[in-house]
C-alpha positions as CSV (number, residue, x, y, z in Angstrom):
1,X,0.0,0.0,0.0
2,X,1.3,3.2,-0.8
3,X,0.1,6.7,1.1
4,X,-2.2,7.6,-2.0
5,X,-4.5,4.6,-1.6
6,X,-6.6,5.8,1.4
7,X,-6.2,5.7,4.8
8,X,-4.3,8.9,5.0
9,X,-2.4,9.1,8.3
10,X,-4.6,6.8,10.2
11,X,-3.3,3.6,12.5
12,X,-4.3,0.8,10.0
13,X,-6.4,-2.8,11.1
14,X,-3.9,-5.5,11.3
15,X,-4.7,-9.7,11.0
16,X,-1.5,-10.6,12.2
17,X,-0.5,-14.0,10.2
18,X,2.7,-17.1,10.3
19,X,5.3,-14.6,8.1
20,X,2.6,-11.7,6.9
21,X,-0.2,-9.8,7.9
22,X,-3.4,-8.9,6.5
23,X,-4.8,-5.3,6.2
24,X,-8.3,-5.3,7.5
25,X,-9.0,-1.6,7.7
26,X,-6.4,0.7,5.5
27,X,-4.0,3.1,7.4
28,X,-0.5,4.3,7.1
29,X,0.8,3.0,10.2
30,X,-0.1,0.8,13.6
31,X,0.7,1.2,17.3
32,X,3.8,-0.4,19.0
33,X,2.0,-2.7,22.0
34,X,5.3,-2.3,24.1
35,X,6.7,1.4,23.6
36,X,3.6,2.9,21.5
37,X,5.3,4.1,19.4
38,X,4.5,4.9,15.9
39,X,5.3,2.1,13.0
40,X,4.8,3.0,9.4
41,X,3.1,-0.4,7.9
42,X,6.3,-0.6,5.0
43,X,8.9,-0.8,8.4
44,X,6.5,-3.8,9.9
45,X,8.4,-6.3,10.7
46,X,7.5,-7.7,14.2
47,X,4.6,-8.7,15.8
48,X,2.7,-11.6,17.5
49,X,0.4,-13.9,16.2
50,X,-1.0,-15.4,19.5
51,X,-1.0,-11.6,21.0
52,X,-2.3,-10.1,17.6
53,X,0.3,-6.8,18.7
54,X,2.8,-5.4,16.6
55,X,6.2,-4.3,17.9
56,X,9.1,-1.4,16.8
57,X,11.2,-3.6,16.7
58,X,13.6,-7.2,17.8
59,X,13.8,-5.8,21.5
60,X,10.2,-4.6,21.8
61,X,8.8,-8.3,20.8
62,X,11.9,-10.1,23.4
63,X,10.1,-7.7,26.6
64,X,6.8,-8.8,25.1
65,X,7.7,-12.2,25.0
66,X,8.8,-12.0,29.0
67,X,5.8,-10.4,29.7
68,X,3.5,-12.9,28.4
69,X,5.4,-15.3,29.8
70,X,6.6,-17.0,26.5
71,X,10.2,-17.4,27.4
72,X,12.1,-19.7,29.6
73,X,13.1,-18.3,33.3
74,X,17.0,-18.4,33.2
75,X,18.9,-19.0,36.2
């Protein structure tokens, strides 16, 4: 999607899929779960299918992972 297609500066309805996502309602961006802030929808690249959250970036998703309780305790 490109910014002339609609959805002009608006946070954009995400499906969250295995590898890809699926645009539900048109936007130019969505809302990191962990720092809020703001991720343009061509810079998505992490996210969580079991959460259905998108995240900034690699260290955004690890925190969300320990938060959820998805990770291993190590001692």
């Amino acid at each position: 999607m490109n910014r002339f297609e609609g959805g002009a500066n608006r946070e954009a309805r995400i499906r969250y899929l295995d590898g890809d996502f699926q645009i539900l309602m048109p936007g130019t961006h969505v809302i990191c779960a962990m720092t809020g802030r703001t991720i343009p929808l061509d810079e998505l690249r992490y996210w969580s299918v079991a959460r259905q959250e998108p995240y900034v970036d690699a260290t955004a998703s690890y925190e969300a992972e320990k938060r959820a309780g998805a990770l291993p305790v190590q001692r």
